[in-house]
C-alpha atoms as one frame of an Amber mdcrd trajectory, in Angstrom:
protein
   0.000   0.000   0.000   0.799   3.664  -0.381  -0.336   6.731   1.422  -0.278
   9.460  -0.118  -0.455  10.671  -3.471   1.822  13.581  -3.548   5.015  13.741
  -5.564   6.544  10.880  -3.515   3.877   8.528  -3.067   3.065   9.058  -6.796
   6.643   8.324  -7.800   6.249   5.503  -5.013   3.379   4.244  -7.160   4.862
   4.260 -10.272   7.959   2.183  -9.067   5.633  -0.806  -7.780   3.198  -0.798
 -10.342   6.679  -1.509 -12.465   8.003  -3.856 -10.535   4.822  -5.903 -11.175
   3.316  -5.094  -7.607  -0.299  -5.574  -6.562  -0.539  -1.969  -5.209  -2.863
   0.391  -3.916  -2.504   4.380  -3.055  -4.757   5.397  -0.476  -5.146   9.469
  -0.293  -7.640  11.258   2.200  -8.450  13.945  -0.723 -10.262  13.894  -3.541
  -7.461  15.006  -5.872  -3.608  14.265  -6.073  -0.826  16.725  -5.667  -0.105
  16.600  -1.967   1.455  19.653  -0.637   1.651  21.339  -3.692  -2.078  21.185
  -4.000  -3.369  24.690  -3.407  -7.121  24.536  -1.549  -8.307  28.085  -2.295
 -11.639  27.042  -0.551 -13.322  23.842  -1.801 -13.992  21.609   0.625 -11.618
  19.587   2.378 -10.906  17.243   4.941  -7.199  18.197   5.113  -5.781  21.768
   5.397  -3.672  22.844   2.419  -0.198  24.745   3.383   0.556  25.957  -0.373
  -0.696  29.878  -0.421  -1.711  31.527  -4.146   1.658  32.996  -5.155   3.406
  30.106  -4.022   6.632  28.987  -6.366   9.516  26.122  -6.241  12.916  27.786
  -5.219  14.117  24.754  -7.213  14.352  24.878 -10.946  12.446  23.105 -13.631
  15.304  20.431 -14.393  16.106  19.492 -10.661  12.403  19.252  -9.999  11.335
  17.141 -12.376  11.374  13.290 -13.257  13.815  11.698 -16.133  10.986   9.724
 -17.370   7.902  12.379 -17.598   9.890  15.164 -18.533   8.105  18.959 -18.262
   6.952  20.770 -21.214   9.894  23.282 -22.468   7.288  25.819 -22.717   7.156
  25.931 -19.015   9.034  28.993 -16.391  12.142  27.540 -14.828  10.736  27.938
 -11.210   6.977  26.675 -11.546   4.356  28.146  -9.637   2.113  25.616  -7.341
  -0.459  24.848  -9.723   2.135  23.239 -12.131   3.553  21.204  -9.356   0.086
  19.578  -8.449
């Protein structure tokens, strides 16, 4: 099982379901994107830390994964809803 289906648990995911894993991902949300995953008022079990103007202090090619690379259209430093 995984918990969480943030960046890590996603990634998590991924690995096991290539490994050949019977796997499940449990999240308490409706939606993926853990932390990154800005709540600007829906309803939620779970209270969101991310804030509206909220961007990585880590660029584009250190954030992102080898094998689902970003489009090349996107900023170097993404803003939250890019992340999620």
């Amino acid at each position: 099982a995984i918990i969480g289906s943030g960046a890590t648990g996603l990634v998590a995911l991924k690995h096991c379901v290539y490994s050949e894993f019977e796997t499940t991902c449990f999240e308490q949300n409706s939606y993926v994107g853990g932390l990154w995953r800005y709540n600007d008022g829906e309803k939620s079990d779970s209270y969101s830390f991310m804030y509206r103007s909220a961007i990585t202090n880590t660029t584009k090619p250190m954030t992102g994964f080898s094998d689902f690379p970003m489009p090349p259209d996107w900023p170097t430093y993404l803003p939250h809803k890019l992340m999620a």
